[in-house]
C-alpha positions as CSV (number, residue, x, y, z in Angstrom):
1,X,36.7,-7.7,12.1
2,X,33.1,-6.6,13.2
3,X,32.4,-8.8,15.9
4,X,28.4,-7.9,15.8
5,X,28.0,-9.8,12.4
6,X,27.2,-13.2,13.8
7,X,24.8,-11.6,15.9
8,X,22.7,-9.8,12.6
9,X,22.7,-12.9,11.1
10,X,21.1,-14.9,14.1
11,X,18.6,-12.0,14.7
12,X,15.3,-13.0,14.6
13,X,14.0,-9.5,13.5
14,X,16.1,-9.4,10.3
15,X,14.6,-12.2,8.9
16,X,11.5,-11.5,10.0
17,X,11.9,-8.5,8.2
18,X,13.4,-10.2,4.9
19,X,9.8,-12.3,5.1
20,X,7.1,-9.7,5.5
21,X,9.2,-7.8,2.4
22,X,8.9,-10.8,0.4
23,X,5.4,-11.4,1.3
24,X,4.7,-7.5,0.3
25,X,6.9,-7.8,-2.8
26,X,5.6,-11.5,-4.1
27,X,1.6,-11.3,-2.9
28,X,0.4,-7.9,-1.9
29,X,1.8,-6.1,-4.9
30,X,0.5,-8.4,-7.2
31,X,-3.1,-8.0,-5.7
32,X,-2.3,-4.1,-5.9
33,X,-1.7,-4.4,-9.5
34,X,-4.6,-6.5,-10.7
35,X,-6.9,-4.0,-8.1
36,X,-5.6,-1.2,-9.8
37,X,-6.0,-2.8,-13.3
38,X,-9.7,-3.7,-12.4
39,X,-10.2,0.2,-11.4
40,X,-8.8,1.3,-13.8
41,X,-11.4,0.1,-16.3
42,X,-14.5,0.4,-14.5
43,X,-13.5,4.0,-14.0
44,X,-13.1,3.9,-17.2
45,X,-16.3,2.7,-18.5
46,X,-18.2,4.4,-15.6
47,X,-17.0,7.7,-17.2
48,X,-18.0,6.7,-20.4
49,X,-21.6,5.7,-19.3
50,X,-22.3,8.5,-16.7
51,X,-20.3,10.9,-17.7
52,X,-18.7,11.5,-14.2
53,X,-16.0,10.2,-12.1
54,X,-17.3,6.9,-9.6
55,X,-16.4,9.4,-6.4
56,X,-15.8,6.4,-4.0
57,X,-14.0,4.7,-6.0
58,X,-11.6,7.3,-6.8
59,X,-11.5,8.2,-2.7
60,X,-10.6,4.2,-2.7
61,X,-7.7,4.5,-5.5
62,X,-6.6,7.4,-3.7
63,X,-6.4,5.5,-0.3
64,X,-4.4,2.2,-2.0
65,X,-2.1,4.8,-3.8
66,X,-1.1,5.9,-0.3
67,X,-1.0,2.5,1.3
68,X,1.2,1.2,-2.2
69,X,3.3,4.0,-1.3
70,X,4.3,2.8,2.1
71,X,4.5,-0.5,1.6
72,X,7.5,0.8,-1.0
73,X,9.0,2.6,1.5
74,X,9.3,0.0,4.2
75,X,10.7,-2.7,1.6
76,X,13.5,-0.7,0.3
77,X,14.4,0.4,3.7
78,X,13.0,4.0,3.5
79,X,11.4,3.5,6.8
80,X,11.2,1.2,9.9
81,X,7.1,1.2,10.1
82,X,5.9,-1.9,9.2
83,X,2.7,-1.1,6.4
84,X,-1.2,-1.8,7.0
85,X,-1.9,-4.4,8.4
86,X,0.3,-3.5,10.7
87,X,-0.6,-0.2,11.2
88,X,-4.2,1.7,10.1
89,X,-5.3,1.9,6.7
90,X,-4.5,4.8,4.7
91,X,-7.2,7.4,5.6
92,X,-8.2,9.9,3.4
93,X,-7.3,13.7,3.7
94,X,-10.6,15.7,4.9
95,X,-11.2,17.8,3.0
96,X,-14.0,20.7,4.3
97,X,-16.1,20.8,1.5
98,X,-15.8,17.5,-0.3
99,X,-18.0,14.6,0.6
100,X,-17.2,12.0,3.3
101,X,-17.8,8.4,2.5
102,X,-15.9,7.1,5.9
């Protein structure tokens, strides 16, 4: 028998984990999803009105794509490196000839 057993289950970081994936899993995903919903349609309409993509806005879906993204990995134990707000928000990638908005 694995003596170290009793010791995981009275580590504070283990359930500390177990909460910050629940709180990513029950709240932040949920907020994700109706963000993303919202975006969704005003991209939508914004298209159908101007003809164009909203540029910022797509920067900004791009950014919370990445950030959803890690917050996946770090719940299903992909990584160790606890999501923003724990670390920077996603930034975007630079690229040389497309505008800047940050």
């Amino acid at each position: 028998m694995n003596t170290d057993v009793p010791k995981r289950f009275r580590s504070g970081q283990a359930w500390g984990r177990l909460a910050l994936m629940l709180v990513y899993f029950l709240a932040v995903f949920e907020i994700a999803l109706l963000l993303i919903g919202l975006m969704m349609l005003f991209q939508f309409f914004y298209r159908l009105i101007q003809g164009q993509d909203a540029e910022r806005l797509h920067s900004f879906t791009q950014d919370l794509n990445s950030f959803i993204y890690s917050a996946l990995q770090y719940v299903t134990f992909n990584t160790d490196e606890k999501p923003f707000p724990f670390c920077d928000w996603p930034a975007p990638d630079k690229a040389e000839d497309g505008p800047n908005y940050y």
